[in-house]
Every structure is written in C-alpha cells, then in structure tokens.
N, C-alpha and C positions, 0 to 999 in steps of 0.2 A: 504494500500500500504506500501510494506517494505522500509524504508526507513534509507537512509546512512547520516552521518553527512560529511556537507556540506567543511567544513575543509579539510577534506579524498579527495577530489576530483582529478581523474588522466588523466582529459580530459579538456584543454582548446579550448574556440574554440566554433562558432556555426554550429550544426548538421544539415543538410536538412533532415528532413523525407519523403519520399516520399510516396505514398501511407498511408499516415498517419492517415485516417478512416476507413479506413480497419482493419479487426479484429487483424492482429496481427500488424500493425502500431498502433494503438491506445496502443496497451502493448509497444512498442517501446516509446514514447512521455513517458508513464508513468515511465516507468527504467529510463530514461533522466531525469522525475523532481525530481524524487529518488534519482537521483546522482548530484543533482544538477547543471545538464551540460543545456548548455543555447541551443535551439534548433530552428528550422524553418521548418513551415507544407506548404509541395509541395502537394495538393488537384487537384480532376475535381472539384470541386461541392464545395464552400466556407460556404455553411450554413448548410451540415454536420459537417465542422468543429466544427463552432460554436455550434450547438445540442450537438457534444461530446463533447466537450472541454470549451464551454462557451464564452460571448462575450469579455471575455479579453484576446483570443488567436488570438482577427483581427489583430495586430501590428505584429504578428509572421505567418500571413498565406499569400500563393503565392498560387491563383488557375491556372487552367494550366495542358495540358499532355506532356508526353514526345514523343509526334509527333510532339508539334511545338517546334522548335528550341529557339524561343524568349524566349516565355514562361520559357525553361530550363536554356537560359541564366539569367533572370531576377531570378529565382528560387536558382538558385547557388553561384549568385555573391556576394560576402561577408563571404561564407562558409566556415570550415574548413576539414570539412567532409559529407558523404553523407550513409545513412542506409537508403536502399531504401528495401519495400516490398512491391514493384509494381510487379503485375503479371496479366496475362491475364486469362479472363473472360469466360474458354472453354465452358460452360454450356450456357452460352450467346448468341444465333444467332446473335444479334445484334449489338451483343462488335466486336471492333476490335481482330483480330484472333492473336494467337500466336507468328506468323512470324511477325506481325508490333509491337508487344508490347514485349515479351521477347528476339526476337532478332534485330529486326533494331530498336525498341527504347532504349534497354540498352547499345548499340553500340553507337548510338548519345548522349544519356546521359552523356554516358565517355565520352567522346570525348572532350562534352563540359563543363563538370567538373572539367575534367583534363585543360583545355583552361579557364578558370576562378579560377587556382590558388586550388583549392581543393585536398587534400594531399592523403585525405583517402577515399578510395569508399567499402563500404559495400556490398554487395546484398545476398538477401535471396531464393533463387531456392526452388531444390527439391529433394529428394533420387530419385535414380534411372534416371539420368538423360543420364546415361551412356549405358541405356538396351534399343535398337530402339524397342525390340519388348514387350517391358513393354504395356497393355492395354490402360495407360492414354495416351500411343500416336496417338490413335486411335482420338481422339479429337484434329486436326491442329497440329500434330507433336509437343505436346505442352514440353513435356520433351527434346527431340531432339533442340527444337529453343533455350529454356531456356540454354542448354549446349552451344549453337552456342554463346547465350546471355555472359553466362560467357568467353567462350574464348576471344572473344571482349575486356571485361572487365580484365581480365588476361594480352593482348596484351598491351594496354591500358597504365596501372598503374603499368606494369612492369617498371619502367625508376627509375632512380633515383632523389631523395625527393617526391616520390609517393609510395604507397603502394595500396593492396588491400586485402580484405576478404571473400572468397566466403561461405555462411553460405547453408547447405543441409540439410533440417532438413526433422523429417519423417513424419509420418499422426499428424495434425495440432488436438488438442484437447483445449478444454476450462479449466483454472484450476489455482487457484491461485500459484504462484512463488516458487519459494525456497521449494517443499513439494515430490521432487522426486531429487534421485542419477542421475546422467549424464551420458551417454556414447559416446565419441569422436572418431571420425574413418576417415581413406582414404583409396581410394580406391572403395567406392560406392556399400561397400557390405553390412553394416549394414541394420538392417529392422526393422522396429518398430514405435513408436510414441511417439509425445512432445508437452507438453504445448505452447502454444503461450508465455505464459506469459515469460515461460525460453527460449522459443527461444530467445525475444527479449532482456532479460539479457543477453544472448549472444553474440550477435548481439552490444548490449552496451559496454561491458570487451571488447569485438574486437575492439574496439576503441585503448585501450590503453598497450593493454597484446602484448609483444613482440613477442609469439610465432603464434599469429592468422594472423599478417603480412604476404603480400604475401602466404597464406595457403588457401586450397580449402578441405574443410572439410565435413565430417557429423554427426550428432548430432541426437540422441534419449535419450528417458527417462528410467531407468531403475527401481530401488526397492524403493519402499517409504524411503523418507529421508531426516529430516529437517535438514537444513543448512542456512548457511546466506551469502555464496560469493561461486562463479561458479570459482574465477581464478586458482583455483588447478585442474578444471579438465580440463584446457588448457594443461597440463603436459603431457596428454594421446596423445598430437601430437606429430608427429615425428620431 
C-alpha cells in the first residue's frame, strides 16, 4: 500500500465509510490509513469487517443499512464526512432493488448527515447515469434511481458550510493505485474504465481539493503511468 507521511495530512476529521466491505470501500479505508485520516466503517454484516480489516477495526465499526434511520443516525454522529460506496445489488433477486437503496436510501442518508453536523458527503454512482436507455437500466432503473440518488444529495448539501462530491467512475477493475494516467470529465460522456483502487484515491483528495467541492464528475483510466498524487488531475475540472 502506497503510503503518504502522516505530517502531509489535508483532512481532519472522522470519515464514515459506508459500504466499507465492498470491493471498492475496502480501497476506500485503505487510501484513508495511507493518508492517515482517522475513519469509521458503516457495514450490514460486522464480521466481514473484521475478516477484512481485522479485530482491531471493532472500536471503528457501526453495522447497520441505510433503510433504518437509527442505524444512520448512530452511524454519522461524531463525523466529519461521509464516502459512501453503497450501491444496490441489481444481480440480487433478493437484495433490496434500486429505488430503496440508491435512491430513497441516499436521500435519507443526506438528510440525516446533513442533521448530524456532517460537512462533506461523498458518493460514488456510475457513468452513464444520464442515458435512460443505457442496458444497465434494464435491471430496476438502476442508473436512472442512482441519478435521482445524486440529485437528492446535490439538493441536500447544497447550503452553506456543507459541500458535496458526486464521484462517476467507469467499468470498476481490480488493480493496484497510482499505475495508470486519469481522465476527469462532465457532462456524462466519457466511457471507459478505473481501478477501484484510484477511484477510491479519488474519492479520498475529494475530501480536501477545492475544486471537487460541490462538482459532479466522471473519472476513467487512461495510459499507463506511475505517479504518486491524483491532485493535479483535479485541474481537468471546470
């Protein structure tokens, strides 16, 4: 794991991760102890946690979804921000479908984020959220809720000493950090694919890079290409 000296740090404050065993929340926790930013895991399941993360991460986990309201109160309170890469489980007959999880759970989530003092809300969607008649919506309008999800969230954390960051990134690949060039866009025409691992540095720099404020972006990978910090290709926003 690439790791930054602790000194450097441009994010005070603790993180809720939501979705934090999930393939690309688990890169999300990991950019966070890379940067030394102090964090807290929003889980279902509390003994995934521990599998991934070990049993020194019980003092930092809240199990819990965001269909119950308690739950997300107890989950947020004390936070300073939120990077959530919660999303619904369309391949799932048995999972909650779309409409309850990327759109009226990320609507309740703000809501009561924003109502426990939480500055910064994160969330990580999908390219193409904007094309009703994109394939993947053929699975519970799941693109389509996800969009309804952000405007929520946009609505939300637009006010003043609140912010937000909408992250779009393109087909989700496995692949360690920092080993490909960035490409930043709006507008929802980009097409392509990203590492998890850079999304979630992404996802982390949005924390603290002034330009990801209030910005609703999309992000893919382009040419091979070692680096060691993403904040220059924030620059590619408008």
């Amino acid at each position: 794991m690439t790791r930054i000296d602790r000194a450097d740090k441009k994010f005070k404050g603790t993180v809720l991760v939501a979705g934090a065993t999930g393939r690309t929340g688990r890169w999300v926790v990991r950019r966070l102890q890379a940067h030394g930013i102090d964090y807290r895991l929003f889980v279902r399941t509390g003994s995934k946690a521990i599998e991934y993360f070990g049993p020194e991460c019980t003092d930092r986990l809240v199990s819990g979804s965001i269909e119950n309201q308690a739950e997300l109160e107890t989950a947020t309170s004390g936070c300073s921000a939120v990077i959530s890469a919660i999303g619904a489980y369309v391949t799932d007959p048995d999972a909650p479908p779309p409409s309850t999880i990327d759109r009226d759970g990320m609507s309740t989530f703000a809501k009561i984020a924003r109502s426990n003092g939480v500055r910064r809300f994160i969330q990580v969607t999908s390219l193409a959220v904007t094309r009703p008649e994109h394939p993947m919506n053929n699975y519970g309008e799941v693109l389509s809720m996800k969009l309804q999800g952000e405007n929520a969230i946009r609505s939300i954390y637009s006010r003043t000493g609140y912010s937000y960051t909408i992250l779009r990134p393109g087909g989700l690949q496995d692949g360690e950090p920092f080993r490909h060039d960035l490409r930043f866009g709006t507008g929802d025409i980009l097409t392509g694919v990203i590492d998890r691992s850079d999304l979630a540095e992404a996802a982390v720099v949005s924390l603290w890079h002034p330009k990801a404020s209030n910005m609703t972006f999309e992000l893919i990978r382009g040419e091979k290409k070692v680096c060691s910090s993403f904040e220059h290709y924030f620059e590619q926003l408008p």
